[in-house]
C-alpha beads as a LAMMPS data file, in Angstrom:
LAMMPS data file: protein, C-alpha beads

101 atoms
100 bonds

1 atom types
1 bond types

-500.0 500.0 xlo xhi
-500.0 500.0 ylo yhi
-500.0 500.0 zlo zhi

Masses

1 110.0

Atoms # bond

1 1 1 9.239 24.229 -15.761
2 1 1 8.739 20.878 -16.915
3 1 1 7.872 17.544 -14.507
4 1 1 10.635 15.089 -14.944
5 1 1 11.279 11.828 -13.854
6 1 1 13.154 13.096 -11.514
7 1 1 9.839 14.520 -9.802
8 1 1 7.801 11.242 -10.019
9 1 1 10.335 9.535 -8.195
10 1 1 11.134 11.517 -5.214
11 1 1 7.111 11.936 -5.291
12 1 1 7.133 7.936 -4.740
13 1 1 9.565 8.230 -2.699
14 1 1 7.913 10.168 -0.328
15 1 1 4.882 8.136 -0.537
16 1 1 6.294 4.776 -0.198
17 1 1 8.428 6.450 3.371
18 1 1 5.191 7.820 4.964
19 1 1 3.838 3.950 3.945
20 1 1 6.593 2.439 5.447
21 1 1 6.107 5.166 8.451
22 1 1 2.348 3.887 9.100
23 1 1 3.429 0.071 8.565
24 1 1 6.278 0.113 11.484
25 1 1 4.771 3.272 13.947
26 1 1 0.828 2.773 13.600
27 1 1 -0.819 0.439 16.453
28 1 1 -4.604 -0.192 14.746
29 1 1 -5.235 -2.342 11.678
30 1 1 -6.780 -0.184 9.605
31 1 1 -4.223 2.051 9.480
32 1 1 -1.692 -0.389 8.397
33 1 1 -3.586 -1.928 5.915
34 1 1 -4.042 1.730 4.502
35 1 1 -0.175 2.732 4.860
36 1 1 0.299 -0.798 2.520
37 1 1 -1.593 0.372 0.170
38 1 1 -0.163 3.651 0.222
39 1 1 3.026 1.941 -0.420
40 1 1 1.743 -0.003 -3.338
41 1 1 0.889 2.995 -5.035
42 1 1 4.037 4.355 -4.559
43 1 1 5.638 1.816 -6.539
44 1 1 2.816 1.910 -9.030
45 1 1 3.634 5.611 -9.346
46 1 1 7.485 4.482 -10.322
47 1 1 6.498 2.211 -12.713
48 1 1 4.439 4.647 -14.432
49 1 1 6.894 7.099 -14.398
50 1 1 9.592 4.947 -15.842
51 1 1 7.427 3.712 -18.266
52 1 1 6.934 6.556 -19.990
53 1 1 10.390 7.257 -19.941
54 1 1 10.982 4.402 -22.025
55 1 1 8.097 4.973 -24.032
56 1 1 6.917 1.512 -23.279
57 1 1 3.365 -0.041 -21.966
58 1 1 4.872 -2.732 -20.088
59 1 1 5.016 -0.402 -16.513
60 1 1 1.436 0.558 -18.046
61 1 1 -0.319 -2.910 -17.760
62 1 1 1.749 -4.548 -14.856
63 1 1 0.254 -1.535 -13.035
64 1 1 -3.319 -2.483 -14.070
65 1 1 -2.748 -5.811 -13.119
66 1 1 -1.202 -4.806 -9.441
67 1 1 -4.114 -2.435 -8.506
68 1 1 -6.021 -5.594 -9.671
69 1 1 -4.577 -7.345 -7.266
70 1 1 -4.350 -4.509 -4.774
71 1 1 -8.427 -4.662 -4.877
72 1 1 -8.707 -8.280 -4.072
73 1 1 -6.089 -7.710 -1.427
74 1 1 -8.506 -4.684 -0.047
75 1 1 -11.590 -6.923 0.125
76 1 1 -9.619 -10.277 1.896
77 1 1 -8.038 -8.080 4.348
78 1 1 -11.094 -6.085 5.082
79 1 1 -13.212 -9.513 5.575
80 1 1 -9.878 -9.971 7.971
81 1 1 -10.469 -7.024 10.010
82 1 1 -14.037 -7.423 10.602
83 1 1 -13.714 -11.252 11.872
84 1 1 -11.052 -10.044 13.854
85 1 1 -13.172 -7.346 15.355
86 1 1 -16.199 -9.342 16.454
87 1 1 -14.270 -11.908 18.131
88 1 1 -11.991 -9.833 19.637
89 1 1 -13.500 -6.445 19.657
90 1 1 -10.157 -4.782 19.108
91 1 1 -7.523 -3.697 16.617
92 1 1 -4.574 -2.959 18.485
93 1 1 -1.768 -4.914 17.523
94 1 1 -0.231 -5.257 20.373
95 1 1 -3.051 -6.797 21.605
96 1 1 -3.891 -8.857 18.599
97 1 1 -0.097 -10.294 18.917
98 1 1 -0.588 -11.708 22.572
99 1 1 -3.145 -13.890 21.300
100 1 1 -2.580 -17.435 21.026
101 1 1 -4.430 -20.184 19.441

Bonds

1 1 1 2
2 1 2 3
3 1 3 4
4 1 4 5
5 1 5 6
6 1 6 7
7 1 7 8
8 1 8 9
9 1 9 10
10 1 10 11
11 1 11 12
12 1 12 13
13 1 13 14
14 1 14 15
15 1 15 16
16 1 16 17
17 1 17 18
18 1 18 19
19 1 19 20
20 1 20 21
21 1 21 22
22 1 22 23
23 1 23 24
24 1 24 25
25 1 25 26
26 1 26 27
27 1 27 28
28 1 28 29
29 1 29 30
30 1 30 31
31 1 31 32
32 1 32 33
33 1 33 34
34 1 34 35
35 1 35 36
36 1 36 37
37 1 37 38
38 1 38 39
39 1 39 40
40 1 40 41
41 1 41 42
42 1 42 43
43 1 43 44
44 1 44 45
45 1 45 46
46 1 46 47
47 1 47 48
48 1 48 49
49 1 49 50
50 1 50 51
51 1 51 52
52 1 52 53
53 1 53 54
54 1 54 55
55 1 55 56
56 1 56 57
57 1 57 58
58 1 58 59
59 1 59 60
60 1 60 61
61 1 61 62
62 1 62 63
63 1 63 64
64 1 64 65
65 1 65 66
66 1 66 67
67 1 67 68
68 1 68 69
69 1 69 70
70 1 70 71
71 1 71 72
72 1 72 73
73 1 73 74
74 1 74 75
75 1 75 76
76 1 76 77
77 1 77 78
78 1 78 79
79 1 79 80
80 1 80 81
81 1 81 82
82 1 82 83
83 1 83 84
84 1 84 85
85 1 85 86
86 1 86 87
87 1 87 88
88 1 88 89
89 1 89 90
90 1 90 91
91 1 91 92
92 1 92 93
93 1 93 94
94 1 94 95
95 1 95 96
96 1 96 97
97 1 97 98
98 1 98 99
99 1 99 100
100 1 100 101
């Protein structure tokens, strides 16, 4: 049995829904900021796939230059979460939202 594209697809698929699942369900910070990533990679994993479909580079180095990104992203929002926690000493949403000012 070979792995098609096929595969690599409904494998991001997958990945990108459980994302999408932690985004909209999840209550703490972390967890969000992990299920975006998780979704980011999904869509990394597509462009892989369908760049090697084509037998191109292009899905190749906009990858490298999203996980690039992704990692200055990671950093920011981390700095984010920590400010957030010593003023507030939470990461609940809910709470976090109620704030004002």
């Amino acid at each position: 049995m070979t792995v098609t594209i096929e595969h690599y697809l409904v494998l991001s698929a997958i990945l990108f829904i459980i994302g999408a699942y932690g985004v909209i369900v999840r209550k703490n910070l972390i967890i969000v900021l992990m299920s975006l990533e998780l979704m980011l990679n999904a869509s990394n994993l597509a462009f892989v796939a369908f760049s090697n479909v084509l037998g191109d580079l292009t899905g190749h180095i906009f990858v490298i230059m999203s996980i690039t990104v992704a990692a200055a992203e990671v950093a920011v929002g981390l700095a984010f979460v920590v400010t957030i926690y010593t003023h507030h000493e939470t990461l609940n949403i809910d709470v976090l939202r109620m704030l004002k000012g």
